[in-house]
C-alpha positions in Angstrom: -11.7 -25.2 -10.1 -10.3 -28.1 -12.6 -9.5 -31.1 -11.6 -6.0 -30.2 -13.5 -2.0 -29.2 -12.5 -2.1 -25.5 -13.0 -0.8 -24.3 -16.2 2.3 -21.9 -16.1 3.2 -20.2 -19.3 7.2 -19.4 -19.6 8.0 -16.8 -22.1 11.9 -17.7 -23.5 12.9 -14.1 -22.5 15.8 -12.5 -24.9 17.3 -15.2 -26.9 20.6 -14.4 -26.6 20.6 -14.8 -22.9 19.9 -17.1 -20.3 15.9 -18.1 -20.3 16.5 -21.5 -21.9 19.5 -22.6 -19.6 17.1 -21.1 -17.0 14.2 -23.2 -18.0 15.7 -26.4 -19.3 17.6 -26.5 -15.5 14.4 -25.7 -13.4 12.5 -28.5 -15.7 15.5 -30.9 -15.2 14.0 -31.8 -11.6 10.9 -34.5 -12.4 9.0 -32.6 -9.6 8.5 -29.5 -11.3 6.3 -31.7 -13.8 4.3 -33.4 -10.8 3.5 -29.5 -9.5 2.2 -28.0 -12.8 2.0 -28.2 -16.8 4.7 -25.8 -18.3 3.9 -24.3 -21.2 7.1 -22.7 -23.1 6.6 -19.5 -25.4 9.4 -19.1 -27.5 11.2 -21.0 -30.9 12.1 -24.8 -30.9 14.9 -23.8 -33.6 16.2 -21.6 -31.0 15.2 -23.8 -27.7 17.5 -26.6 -30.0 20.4 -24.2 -30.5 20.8 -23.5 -26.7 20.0 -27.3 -25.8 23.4 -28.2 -27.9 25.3 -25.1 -26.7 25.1 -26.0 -23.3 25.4 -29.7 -24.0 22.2 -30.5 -22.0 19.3 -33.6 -23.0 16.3 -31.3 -22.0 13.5 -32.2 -23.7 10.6 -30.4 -24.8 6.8 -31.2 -26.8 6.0 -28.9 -29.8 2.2 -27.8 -29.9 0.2 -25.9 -32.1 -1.8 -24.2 -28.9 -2.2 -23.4 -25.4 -5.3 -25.8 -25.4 -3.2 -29.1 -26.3 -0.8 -28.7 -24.0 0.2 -32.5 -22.0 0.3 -32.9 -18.6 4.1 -34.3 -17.6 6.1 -32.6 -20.5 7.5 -29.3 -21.1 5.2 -27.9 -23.8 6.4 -25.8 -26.5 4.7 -23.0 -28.6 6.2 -21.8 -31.4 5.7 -17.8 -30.7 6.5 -16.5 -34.1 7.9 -18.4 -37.7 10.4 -15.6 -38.0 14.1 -16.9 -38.4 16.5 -15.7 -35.4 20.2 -15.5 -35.6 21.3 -16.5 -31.9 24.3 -14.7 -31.2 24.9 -15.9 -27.7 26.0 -13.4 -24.7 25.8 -10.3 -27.2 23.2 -7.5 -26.8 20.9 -7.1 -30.0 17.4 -5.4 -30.7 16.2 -8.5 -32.7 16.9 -10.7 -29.7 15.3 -8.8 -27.3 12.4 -8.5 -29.7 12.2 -12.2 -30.2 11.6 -12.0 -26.3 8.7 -9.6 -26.8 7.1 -11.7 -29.3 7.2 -14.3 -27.3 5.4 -12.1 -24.3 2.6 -10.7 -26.7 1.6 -14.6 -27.8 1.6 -15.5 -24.2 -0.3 -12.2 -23.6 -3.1 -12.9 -26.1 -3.2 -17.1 -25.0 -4.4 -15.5 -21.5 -7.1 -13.3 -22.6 -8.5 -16.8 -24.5 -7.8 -18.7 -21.0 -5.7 -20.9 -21.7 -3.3 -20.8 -18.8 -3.3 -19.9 -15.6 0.2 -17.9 -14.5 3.1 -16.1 -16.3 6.9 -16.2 -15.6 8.9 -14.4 -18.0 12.9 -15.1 -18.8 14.1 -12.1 -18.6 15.0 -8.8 -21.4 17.7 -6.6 -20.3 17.4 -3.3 -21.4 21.0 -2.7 -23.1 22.5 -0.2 -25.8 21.1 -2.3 -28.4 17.8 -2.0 -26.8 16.3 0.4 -24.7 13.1 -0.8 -22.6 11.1 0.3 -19.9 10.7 -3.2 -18.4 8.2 -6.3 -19.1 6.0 -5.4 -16.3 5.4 -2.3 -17.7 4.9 -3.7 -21.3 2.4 -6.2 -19.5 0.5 -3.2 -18.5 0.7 -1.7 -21.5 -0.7 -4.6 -23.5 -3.2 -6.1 -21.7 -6.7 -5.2 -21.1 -5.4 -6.4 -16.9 -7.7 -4.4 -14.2 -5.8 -1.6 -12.2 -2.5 0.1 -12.0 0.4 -2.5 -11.6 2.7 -2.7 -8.8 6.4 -4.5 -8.6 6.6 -6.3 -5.2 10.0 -8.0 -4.7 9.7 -11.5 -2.6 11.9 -13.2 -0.8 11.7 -15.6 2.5 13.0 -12.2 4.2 11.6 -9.2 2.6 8.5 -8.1 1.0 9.2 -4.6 -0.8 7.3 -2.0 -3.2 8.1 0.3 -5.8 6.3 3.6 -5.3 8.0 4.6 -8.3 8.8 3.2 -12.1 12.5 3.3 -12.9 13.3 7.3 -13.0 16.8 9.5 -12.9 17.0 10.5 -9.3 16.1 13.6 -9.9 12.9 13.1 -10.9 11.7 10.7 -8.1 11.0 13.1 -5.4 9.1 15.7 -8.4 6.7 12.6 -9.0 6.0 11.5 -5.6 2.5 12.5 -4.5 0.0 11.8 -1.4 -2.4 10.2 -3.3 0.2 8.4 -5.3 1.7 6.6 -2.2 -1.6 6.3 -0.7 -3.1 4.3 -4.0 0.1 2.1 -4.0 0.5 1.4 -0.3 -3.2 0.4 -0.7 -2.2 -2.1 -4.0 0.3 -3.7 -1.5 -1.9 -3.9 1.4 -4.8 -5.6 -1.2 -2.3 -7.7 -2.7 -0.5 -8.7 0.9 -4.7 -9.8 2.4 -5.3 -11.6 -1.1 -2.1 -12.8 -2.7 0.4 -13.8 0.2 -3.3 -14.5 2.9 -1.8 -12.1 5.5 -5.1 -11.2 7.4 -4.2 -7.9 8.8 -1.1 -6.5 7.3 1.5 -4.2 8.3 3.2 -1.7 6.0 6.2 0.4 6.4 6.9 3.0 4.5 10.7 4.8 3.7 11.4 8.3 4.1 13.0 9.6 0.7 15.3 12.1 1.9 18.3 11.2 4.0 17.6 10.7 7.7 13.6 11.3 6.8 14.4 14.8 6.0 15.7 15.6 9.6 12.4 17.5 10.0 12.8 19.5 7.2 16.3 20.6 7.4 17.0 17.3 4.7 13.8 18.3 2.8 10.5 18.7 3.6 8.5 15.7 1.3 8.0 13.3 4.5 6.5 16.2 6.3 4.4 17.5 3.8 3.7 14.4 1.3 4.7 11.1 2.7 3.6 11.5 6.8 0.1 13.0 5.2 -0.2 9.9 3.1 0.6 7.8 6.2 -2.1 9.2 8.1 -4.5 9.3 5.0 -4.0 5.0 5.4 -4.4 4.9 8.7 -7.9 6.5 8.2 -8.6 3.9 5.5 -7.8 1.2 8.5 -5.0 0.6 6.7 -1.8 -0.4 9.4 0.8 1.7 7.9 3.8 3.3 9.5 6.5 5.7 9.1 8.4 7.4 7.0 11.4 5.3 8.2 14.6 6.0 7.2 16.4 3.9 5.1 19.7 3.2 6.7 18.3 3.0 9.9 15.6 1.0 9.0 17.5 -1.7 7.5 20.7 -1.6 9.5 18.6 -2.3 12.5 16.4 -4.8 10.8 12.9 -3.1 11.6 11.8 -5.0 8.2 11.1 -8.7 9.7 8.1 -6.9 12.1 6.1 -6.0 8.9 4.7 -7.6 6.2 5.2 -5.3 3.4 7.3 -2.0 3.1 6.8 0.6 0.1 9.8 2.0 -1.1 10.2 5.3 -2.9 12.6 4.4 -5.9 14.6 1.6 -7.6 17.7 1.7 -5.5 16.0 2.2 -2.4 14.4 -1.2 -3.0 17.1 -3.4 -4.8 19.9 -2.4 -2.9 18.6 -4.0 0.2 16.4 -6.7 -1.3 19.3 -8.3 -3.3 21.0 -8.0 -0.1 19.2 -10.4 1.8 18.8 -12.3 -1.7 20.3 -15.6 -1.8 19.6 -16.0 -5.6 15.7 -16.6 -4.8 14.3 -13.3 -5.2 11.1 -12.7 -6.9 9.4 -9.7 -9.0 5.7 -10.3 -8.6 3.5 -7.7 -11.1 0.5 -6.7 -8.5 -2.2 -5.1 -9.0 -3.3 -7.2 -11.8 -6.0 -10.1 -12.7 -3.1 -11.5 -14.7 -0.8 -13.3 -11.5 3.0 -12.3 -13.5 6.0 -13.2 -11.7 10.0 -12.8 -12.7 13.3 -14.8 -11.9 15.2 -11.4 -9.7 17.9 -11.9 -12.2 19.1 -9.8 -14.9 19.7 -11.2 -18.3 23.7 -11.6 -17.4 24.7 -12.4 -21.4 27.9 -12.7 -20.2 26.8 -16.0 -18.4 25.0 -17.1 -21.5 25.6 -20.9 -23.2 28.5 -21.1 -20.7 26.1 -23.4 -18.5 27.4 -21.2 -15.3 22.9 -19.9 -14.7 21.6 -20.8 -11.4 18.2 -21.8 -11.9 16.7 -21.5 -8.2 15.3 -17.7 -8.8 13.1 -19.1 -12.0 12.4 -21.9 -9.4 11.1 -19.6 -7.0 9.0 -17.6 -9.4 7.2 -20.2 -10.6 6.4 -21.6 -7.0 5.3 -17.8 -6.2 3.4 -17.4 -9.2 1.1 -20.8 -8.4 0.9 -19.9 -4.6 -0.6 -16.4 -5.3 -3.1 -18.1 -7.9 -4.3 -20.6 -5.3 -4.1 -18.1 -2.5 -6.3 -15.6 -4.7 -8.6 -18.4 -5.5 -9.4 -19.8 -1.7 -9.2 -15.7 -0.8 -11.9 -14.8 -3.6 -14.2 -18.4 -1.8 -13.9 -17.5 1.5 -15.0 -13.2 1.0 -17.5 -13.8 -1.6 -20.6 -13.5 1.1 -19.2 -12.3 4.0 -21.3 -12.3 7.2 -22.2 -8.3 7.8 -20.4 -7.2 11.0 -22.0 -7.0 14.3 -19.7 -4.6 16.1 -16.9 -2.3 14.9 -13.4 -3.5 15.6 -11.3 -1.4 17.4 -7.7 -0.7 16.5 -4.8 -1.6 18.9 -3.3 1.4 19.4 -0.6 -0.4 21.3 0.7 -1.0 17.4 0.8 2.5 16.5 3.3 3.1 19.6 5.3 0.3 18.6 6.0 0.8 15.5 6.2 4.8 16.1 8.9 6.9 14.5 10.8 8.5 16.8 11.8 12.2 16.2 16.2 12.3 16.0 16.7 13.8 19.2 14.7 11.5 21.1 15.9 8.5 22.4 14.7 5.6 20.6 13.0 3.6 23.4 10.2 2.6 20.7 11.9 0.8 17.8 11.0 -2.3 16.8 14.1 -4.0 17.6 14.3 -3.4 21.4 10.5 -4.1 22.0 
């Protein structure tokens, strides 16, 4: 590894929101600068137009490329020459686009190398603009290894999408056993190699209402998501469930595992930005690219009113260079592994623990009362 600060490339997001108030606050602490070399993708016409709007000295170094970038100053590259009309706090497609430039230099600067992690500002899909999401256009656009996977981080919760942004009534139609089995195995990879969690527990939700209520609710934890559960567990996988939702978060099973897969959007975000306190994370796994997000949306109605809290974009950028150093001492320590002498055996003590009990039994097994 360099002897160098690791290089974090910031794309400016939509320009008529909040990722340069996000940016020029997070790089307004002189410790940010001592952790790593920023690397700004956006405009400096536009960076200059919010820096007077909100009335702010943040300073930033224009480069030609990736490569020249200075350790100790925000570096700028200028993602496109194209003039853009800032409009501030109103949705527009050439906006949003600007913010997608921006992503597809940064995009093409990591297939050359040139940094190391990428946080993007964020693009909110609107009626001027309709979007499926940067993590998906990251997907999309890259040449990345595997199928990506949105894990939301916290210091309380670590939670998975099993499922892109759909209508409701299309989540439980796309659901499948070897769908949840090849995500919940994503999480457990990226739980062992990004967050160094050396034997991982996952939960995993029910998606019908009180887990189906053995089949009187619907029958796709008895037939899809239990299956996929017991598929794991034969993988040596510690996965358990399906839980259901309200009464796995109202009696805060979540702090006795290490990841939980979650069946749809709402599922997820409800309780994550819950137990949010504006430093939640959306980490891309799945990926060689490490990708993380500020959990914040692109709130034009806060923007050039100086009113943006900056921690989130903190956060991401912290999570971002943990996972790169935590894949990189992860990828030292397994590359010759010693071969095994004897075959583990499982606790099964575990299994009882974190059993789920059947409704009309009383619940002498939860989590909580152990």
């Amino acid at each position: 590894m360099e002897n160098r600060k690791v290089r974090v490339a910031i794309t400016h997001g939509d320009t008529n929101g909040i990722g340069y108030e996000l940016i020029f606050k997070t790089f307004s602490e002189p410790a940010m600068l001592e952790l790593c070399t920023p690397i700004i993708y956006g405009s400096p016409k536009v960076a200059a137009y919010h820096r007077n709007a909100l009335e702010t000295n943040a300073n930033f170094t224009i480069i030609d490329n990736a490569a020249d970038a200075h350790e100790g100053k925000v570096n700028m590259v200028a993602a496109f020459d194209e003039e853009v009309k800032v409009e501030l706090g109103t949705p527009s497609e050439k906006s949003a686009n600007a913010g997608l430039r921006a992503l597809d230099r940064a995009l093409a600067d990591y297939e050359e190398g040139l940094f190391d992690v990428l946080v993007t500002a964020p693009i909110e899909n609107n009626e001027a603009f309709q979007f499926s999401g940067q993590s998906r256009y990251i997907e999309d656009h890259t040449n990345q290894f595997g199928k990506a996977l949105t894990i939301l981080v916290n210091n309380k919760l670590r939670i998975a999408l099993a499922t892109r942004n759909l209508p409701l009534r299309q989540v439980a139609e796309s659901i499948t056993q070897d769908d949840i089995v090849g995500k919940a195995t994503t999480l457990f990879t990226a739980l062992k190699r990004d967050f160094r969690i050396s034997n991982p527990r996952i939960a995993v939700l029910a998606i019908n209402p009180k887990a189906g209520e053995n089949g009187q609710l619907g029958t796709e934890e008895q037939e899809i998501i239990a299956p996929a559960v017991k598929q794991l567990e034969e993988k040596g996988i510690q996965a358990y469930g399906p839980y259901a939702t309200d009464e796995f978060f109202s009696k805060a099973y979540y702090p006795e595992f290490d990841g939980v897969l979650a069946m749809y959007y709402d599922q997820a975000f409800i309780p994550f930005r819950s137990l949010s306190e504006e430093e939640g994370v959306n980490y891309t796994a799945g990926m060689n690219l490490v990708r993380t997000a500020p959990d914040c949306g692109c709130s034009l109605s806060m923007a050039g009113k100086n009113a943006a809290d900056p921690h989130a974009m903190r956060e991401a950028i912290f999570q971002a260079i943990d996972i790169w150093r935590n894949r990189a001492g992860y990828d030292e320590s397994t590359a010759n592994p010693l071969k095994k002498l004897y075959r583990e055996r499982r606790d099964e003590s575990e299994k009882v623990r974190f059993s789920t009990p059947k409704p009309a039994e009383k619940r002498q097994n939860t989590p909580q009362q152990q």
